[in-house]
C-alpha positions, 0 to 999 in steps of 0.5 A: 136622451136628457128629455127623457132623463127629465121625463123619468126623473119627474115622474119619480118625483111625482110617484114619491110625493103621491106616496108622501101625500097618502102617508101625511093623512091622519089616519094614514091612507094606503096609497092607491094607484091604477099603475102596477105595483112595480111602476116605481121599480120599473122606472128607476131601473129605466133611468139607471140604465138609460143614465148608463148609457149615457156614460157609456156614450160620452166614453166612446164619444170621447174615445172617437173625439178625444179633441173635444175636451172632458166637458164635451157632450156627445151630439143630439143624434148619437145613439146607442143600443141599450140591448145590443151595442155591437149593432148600429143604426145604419142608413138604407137605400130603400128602408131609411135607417135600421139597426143593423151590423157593419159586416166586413170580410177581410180580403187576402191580396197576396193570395188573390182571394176576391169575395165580392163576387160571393156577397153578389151571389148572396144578396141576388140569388139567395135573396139575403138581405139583413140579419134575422137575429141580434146579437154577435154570437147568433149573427156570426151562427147565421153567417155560418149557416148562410155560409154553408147555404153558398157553398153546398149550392157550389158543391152541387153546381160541381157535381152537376158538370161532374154528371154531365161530364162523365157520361161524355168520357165513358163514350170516348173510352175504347172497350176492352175485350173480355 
């Protein structure tokens, strides 16, 4: 992160002495450029926000690890996501890394609910496998969603063995005479 804090802060210097060059010439010359008009604005809203971060990361750095001292430095490899910071890159199996959410159910032991089961069914036969969207809100909608998905799939399970089962009790029913 601080390469690139460098990185940006050099190419400021670079955009505003280019400017200072062109306004030193007698008569003055516009400056020209082949960037965009807005390069300069662009540049420092990066580094505003990558400087953000940066802050943003050494609180939690020092939240987690407040051991450290107020002069530690989070390490090289600790990240944050500029646009969703309740995702976290997260090793795969078969991918490597991706930017991904830690999603966790709580299990209610007194009353014996088991979920594993149910994140199985999900994985195996729904074929879910990651998030589609970012952000908590639409995560929590596709949870929903996905959620519904698994159990509409239960009511229709149920109604089946319903079907099944009614045809085999009306046979055993005795007539009754009219």
């Amino acid at each position: 992160m601080q390469q690139v804090i460098s990185q940006l802060e050099a190419e400021l210097k670079t955009i505003v002495a280019a400017h200072g060059a062109a306004d030193d010439q007698v008569p003055p010359v516009p400056y020209t450029s082949t960037l965009p008009a807005d390069h300069e604005d662009r540049v420092r809203q990066r580094l505003a926000a990558i400087k953000k971060a940066r802050a943003e990361l050494k609180d939690r750095w020092m939240a987690d690890y407040p051991e450290e001292g107020p002069e530690a430095e989070p390490s090289a490899g600790t990240q944050i996501n500029f646009t969703d910071p309740d995702s976290h890159i997260m090793v795969t199996k078969n991918q490597g890394v991706q930017q991904a959410y830690n999603t966790q159910i709580v299990v209610d032991a007194q009353d014996g609910i088991i979920v594993e089961p149910v994140f199985g069914i999900l994985k195996e036969t729904l074929g879910f496998r990651q998030w589609s969207l970012r952000g908590l809100k639409k995560v929590t909608d596709e949870f929903a969603l996905l959620v519904m998905a698994y159990n509409i799939r239960k009511l229709a399970a149920k109604l089946r063995q319903l079907g099944e089962a009614v045809p085999a009790v009306l046979r055993r029913a005795p007539r009754v005479a009219a």
